[in-house]
PyMOL Python script that loads the backbone (N, CA, C, O; Angstrom):
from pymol import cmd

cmd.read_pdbstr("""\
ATOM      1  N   UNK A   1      -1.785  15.099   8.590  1.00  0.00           N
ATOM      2  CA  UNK A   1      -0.662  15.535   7.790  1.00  0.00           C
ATOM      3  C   UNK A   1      -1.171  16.515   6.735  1.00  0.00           C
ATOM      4  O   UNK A   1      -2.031  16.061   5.980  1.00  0.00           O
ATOM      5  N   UNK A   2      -0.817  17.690   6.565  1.00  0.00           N
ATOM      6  CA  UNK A   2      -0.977  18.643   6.181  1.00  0.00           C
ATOM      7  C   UNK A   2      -0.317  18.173   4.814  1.00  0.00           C
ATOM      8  O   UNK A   2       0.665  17.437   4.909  1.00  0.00           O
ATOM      9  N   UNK A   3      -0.836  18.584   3.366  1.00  0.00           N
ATOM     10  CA  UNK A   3      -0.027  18.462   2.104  1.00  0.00           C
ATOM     11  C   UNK A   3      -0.034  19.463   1.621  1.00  0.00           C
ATOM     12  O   UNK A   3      -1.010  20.191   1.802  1.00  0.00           O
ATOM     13  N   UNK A   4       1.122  19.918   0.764  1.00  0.00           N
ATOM     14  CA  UNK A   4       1.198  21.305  -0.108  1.00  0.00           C
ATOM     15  C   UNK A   4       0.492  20.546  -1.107  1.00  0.00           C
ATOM     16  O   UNK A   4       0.144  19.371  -1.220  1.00  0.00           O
ATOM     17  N   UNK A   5       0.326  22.293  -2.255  1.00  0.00           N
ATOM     18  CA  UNK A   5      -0.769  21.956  -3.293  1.00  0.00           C
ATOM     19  C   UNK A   5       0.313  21.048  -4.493  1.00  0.00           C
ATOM     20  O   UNK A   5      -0.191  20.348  -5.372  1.00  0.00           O
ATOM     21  N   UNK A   6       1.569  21.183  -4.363  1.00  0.00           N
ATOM     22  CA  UNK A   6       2.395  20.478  -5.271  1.00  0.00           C
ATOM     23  C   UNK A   6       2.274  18.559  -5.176  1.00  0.00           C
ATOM     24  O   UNK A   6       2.475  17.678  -6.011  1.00  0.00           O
ATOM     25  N   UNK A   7       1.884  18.544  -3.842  1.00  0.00           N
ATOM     26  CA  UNK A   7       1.706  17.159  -3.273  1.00  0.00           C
ATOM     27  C   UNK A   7       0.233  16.880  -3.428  1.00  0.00           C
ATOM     28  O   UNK A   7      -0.267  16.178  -2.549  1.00  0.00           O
ATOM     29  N   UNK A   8      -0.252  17.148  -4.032  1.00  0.00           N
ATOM     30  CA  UNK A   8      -1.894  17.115  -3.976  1.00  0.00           C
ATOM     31  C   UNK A   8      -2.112  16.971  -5.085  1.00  0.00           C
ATOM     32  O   UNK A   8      -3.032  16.195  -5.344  1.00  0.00           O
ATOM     33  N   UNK A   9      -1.407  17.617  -6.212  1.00  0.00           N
ATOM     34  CA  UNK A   9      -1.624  17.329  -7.706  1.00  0.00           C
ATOM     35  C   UNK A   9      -0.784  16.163  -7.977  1.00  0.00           C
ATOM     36  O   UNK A   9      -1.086  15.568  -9.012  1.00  0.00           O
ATOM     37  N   UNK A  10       0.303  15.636  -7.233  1.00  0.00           N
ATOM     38  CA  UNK A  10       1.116  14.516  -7.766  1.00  0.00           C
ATOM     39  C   UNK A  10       0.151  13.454  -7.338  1.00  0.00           C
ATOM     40  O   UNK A  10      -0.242  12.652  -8.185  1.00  0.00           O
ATOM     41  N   UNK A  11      -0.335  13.362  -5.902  1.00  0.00           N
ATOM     42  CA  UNK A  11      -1.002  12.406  -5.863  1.00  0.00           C
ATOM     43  C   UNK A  11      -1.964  12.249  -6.650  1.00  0.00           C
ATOM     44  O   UNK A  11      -2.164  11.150  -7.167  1.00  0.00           O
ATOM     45  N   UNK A  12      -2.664  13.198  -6.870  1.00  0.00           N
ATOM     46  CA  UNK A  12      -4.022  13.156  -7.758  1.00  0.00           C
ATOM     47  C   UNK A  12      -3.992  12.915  -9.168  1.00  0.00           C
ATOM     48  O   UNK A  12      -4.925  12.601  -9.908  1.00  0.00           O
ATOM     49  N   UNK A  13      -2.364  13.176  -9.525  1.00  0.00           N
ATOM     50  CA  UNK A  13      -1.712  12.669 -10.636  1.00  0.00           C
ATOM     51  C   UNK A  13      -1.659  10.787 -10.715  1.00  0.00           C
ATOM     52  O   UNK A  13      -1.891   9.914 -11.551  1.00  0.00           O
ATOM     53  N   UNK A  14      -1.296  10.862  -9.566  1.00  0.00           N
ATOM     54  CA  UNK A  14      -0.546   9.099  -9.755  1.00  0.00           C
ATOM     55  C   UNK A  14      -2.321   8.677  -9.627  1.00  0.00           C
ATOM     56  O   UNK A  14      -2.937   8.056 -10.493  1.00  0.00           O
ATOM     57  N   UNK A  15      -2.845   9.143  -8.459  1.00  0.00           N
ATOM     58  CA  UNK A  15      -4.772   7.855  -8.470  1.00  0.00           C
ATOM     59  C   UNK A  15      -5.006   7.870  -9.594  1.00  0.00           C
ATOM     60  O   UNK A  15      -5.147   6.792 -10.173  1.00  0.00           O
ATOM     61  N   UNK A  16      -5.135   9.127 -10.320  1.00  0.00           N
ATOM     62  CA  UNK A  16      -5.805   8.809 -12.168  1.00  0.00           C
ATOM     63  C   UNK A  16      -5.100   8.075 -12.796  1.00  0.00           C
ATOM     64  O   UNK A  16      -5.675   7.107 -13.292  1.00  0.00           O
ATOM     65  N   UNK A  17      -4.061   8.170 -12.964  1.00  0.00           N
ATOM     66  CA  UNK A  17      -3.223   7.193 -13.736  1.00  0.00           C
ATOM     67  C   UNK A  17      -3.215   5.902 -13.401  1.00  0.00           C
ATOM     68  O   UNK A  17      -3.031   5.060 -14.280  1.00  0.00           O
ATOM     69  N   UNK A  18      -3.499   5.375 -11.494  1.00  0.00           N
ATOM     70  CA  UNK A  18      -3.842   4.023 -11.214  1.00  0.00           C
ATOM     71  C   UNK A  18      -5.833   3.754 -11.605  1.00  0.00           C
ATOM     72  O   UNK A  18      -6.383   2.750 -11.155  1.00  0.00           O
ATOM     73  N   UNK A  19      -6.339   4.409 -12.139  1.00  0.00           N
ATOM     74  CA  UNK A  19      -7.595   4.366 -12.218  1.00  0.00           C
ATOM     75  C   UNK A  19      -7.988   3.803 -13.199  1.00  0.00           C
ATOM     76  O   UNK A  19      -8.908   3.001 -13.355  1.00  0.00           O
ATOM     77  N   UNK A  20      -6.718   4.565 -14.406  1.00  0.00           N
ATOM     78  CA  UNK A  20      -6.781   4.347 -15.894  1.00  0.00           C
ATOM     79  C   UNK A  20      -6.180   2.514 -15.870  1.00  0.00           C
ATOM     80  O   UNK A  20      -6.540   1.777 -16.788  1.00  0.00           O
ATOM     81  N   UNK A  21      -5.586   2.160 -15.127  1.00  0.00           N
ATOM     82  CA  UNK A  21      -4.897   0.720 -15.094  1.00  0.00           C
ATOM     83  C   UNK A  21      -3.466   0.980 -14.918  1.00  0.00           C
ATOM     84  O   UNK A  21      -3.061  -0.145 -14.621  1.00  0.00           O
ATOM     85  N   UNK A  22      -2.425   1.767 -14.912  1.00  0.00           N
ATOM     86  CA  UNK A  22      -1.379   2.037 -15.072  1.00  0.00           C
ATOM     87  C   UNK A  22      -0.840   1.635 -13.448  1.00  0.00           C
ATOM     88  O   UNK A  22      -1.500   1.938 -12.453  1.00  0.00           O
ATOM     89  N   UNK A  23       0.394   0.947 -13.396  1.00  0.00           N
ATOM     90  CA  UNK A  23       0.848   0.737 -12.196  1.00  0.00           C
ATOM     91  C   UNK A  23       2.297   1.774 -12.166  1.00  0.00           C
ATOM     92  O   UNK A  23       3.323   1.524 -12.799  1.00  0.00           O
ATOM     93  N   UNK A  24       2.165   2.528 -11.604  1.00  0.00           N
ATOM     94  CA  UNK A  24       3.352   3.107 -10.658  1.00  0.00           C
ATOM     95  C   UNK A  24       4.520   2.656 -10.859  1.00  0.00           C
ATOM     96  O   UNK A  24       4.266   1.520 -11.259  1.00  0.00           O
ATOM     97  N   UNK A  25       5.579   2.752 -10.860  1.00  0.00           N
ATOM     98  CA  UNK A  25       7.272   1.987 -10.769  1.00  0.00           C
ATOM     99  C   UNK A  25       7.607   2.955  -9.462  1.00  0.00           C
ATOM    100  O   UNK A  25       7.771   4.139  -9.169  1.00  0.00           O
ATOM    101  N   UNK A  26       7.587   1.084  -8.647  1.00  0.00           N
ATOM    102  CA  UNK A  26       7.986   1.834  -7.016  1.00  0.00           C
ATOM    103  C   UNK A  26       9.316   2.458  -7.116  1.00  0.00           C
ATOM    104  O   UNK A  26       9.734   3.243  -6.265  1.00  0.00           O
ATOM    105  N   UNK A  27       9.879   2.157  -8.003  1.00  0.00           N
ATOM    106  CA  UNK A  27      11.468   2.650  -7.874  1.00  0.00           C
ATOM    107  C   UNK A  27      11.180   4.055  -7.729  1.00  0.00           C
ATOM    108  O   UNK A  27      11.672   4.707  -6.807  1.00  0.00           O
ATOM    109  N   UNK A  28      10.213   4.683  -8.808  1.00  0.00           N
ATOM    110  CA  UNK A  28       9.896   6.381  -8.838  1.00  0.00           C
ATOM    111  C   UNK A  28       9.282   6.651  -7.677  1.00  0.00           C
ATOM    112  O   UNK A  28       9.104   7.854  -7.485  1.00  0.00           O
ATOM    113  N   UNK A  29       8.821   5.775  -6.670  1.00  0.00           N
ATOM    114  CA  UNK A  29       7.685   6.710  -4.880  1.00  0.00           C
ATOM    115  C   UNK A  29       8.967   6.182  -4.273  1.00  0.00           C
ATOM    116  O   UNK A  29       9.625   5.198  -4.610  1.00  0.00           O
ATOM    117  N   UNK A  30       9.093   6.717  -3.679  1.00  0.00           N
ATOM    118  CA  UNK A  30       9.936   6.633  -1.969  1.00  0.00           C
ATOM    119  C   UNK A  30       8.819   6.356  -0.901  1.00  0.00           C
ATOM    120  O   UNK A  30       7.702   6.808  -1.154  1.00  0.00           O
ATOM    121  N   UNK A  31       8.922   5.961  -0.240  1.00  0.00           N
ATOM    122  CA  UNK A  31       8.082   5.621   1.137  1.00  0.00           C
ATOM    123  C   UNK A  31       7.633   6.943   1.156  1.00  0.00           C
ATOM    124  O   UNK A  31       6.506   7.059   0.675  1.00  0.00           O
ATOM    125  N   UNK A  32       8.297   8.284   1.673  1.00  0.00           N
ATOM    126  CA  UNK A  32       7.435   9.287   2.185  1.00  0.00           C
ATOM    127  C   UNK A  32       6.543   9.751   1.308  1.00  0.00           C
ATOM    128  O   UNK A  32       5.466  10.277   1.591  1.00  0.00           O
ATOM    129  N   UNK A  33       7.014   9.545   0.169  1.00  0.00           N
ATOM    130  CA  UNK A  33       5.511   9.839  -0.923  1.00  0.00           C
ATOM    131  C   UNK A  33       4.668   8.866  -0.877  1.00  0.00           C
ATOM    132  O   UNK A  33       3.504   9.169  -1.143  1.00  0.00           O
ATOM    133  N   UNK A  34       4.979   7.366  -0.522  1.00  0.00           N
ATOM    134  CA  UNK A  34       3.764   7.048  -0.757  1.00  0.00           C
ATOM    135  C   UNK A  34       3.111   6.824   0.686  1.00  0.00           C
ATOM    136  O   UNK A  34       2.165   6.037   0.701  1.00  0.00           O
ATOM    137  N   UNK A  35       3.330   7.167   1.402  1.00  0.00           N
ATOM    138  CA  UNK A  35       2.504   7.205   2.963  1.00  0.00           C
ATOM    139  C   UNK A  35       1.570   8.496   2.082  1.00  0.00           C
ATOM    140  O   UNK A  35       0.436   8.254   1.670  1.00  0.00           O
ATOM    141  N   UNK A  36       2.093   9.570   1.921  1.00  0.00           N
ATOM    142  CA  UNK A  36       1.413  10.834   1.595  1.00  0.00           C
ATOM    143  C   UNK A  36       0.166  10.524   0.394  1.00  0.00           C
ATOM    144  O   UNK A  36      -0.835  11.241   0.399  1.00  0.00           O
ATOM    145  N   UNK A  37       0.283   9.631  -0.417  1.00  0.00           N
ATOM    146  CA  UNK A  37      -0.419   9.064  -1.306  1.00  0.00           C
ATOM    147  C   UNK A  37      -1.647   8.535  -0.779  1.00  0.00           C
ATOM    148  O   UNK A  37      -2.778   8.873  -1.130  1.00  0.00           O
ATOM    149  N   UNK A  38      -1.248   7.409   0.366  1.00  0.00           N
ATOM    150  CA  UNK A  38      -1.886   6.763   0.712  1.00  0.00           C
ATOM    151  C   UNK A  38      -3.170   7.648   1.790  1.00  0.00           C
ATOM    152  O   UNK A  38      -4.400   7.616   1.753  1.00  0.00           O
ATOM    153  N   UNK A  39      -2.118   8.452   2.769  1.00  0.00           N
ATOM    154  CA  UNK A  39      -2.896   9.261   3.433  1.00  0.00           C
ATOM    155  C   UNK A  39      -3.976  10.020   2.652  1.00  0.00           C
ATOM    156  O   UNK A  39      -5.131   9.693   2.922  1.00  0.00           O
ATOM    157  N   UNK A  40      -3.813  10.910   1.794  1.00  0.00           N
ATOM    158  CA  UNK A  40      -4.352  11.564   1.148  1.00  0.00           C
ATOM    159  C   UNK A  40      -5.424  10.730   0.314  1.00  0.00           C
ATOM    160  O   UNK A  40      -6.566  11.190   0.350  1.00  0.00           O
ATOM    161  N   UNK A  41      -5.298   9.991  -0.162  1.00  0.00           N
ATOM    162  CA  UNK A  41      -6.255   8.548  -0.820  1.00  0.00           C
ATOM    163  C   UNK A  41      -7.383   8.254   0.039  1.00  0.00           C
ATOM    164  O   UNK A  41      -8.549   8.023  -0.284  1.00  0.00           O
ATOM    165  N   UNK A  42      -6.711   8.314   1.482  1.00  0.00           N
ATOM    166  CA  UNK A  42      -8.293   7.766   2.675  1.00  0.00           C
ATOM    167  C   UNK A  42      -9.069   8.880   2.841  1.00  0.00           C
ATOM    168  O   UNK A  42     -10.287   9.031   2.933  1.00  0.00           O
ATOM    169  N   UNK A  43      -7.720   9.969   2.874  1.00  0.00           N
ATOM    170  CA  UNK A  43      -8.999  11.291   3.629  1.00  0.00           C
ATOM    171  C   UNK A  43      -9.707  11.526   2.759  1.00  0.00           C
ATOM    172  O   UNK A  43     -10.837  11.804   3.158  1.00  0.00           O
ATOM    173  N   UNK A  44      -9.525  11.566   1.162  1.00  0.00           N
ATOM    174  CA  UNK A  44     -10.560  11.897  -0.107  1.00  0.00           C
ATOM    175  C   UNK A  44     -11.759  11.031   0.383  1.00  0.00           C
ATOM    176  O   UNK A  44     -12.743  11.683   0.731  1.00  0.00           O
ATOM    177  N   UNK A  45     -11.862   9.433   0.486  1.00  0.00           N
ATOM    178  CA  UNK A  45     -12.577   8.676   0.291  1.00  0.00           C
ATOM    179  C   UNK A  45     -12.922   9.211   1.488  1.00  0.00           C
ATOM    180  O   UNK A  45     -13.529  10.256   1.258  1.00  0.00           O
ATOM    181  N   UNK A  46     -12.838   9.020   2.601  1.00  0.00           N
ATOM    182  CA  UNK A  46     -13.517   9.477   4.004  1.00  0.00           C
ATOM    183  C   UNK A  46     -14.670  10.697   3.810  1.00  0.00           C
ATOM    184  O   UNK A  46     -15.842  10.672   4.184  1.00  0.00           O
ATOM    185  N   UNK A  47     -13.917  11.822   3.070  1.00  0.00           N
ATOM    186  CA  UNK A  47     -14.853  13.059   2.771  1.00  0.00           C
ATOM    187  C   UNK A  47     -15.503  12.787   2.228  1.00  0.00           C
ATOM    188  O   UNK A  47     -16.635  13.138   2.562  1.00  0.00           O
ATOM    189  N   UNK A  48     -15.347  11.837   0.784  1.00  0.00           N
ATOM    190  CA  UNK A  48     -16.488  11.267   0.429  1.00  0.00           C
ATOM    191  C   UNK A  48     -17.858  10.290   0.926  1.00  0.00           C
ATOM    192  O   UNK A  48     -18.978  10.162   0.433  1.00  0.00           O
ATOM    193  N   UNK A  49     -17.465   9.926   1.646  1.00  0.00           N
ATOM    194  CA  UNK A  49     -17.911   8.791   2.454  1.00  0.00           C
ATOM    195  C   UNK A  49     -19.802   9.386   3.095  1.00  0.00           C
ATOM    196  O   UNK A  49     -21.005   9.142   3.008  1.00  0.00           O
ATOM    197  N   UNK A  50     -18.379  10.623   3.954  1.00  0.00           N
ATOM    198  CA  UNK A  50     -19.060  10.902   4.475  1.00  0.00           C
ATOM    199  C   UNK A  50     -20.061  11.921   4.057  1.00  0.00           C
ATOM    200  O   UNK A  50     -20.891  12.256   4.901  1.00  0.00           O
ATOM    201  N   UNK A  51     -20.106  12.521   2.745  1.00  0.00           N
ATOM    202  CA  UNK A  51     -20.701  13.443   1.948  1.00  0.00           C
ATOM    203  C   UNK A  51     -21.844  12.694   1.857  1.00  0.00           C
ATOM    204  O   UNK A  51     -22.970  13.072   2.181  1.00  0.00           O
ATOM    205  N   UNK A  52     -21.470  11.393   1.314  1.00  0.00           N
ATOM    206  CA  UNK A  52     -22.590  10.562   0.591  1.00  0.00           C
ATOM    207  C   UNK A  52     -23.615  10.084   1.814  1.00  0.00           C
ATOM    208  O   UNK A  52     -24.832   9.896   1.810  1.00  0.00           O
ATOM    209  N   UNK A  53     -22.743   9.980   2.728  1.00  0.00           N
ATOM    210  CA  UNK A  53     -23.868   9.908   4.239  1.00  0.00           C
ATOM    211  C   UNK A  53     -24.826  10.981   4.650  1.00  0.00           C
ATOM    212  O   UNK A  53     -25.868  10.706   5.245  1.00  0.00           O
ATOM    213  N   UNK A  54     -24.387  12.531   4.250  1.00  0.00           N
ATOM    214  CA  UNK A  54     -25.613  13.108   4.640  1.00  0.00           C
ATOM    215  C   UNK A  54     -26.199  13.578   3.590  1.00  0.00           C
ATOM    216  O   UNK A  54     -26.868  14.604   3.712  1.00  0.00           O
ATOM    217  N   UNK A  55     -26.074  12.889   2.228  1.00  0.00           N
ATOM    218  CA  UNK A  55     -27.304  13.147   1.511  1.00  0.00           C
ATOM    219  C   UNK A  55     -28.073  12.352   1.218  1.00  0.00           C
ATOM    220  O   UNK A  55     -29.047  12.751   0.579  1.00  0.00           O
ATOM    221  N   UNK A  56     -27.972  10.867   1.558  1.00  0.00           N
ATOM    222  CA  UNK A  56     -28.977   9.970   1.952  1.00  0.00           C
ATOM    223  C   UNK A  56     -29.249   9.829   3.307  1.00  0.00           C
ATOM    224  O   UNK A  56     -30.125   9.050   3.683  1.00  0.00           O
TER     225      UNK A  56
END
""", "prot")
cmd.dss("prot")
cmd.show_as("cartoon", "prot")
cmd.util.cbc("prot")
cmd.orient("prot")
């Protein structure tokens, strides 16, 4: 799933704000945002993942 850059800063908006401790009000995500959240959440960690794999 492809995200625009408007969807990329919201998500990256909402992880910091869940990072800081702050929980979300599901009333404000709709499902399709938060699949997009979620998606976008694995592929970061995945890239990361796998970053950290080829430098050790």
């Amino acid at each position: 799933m492809k995200m625009t850059p408007t969807e990329i800063r919201e998500a990256v908006f909402i992880i910091s704000l869940m990072r800081e401790g702050h929980k979300p009000r599901p009333e404000r995500i709709d499902g399709e945002a938060k699949k997009r959240i979620d998606d976008s959440t694995m592929h970061i960690a995945s890239q990361a993942h796998s970053a950290i794999n080829t430098w050790f």
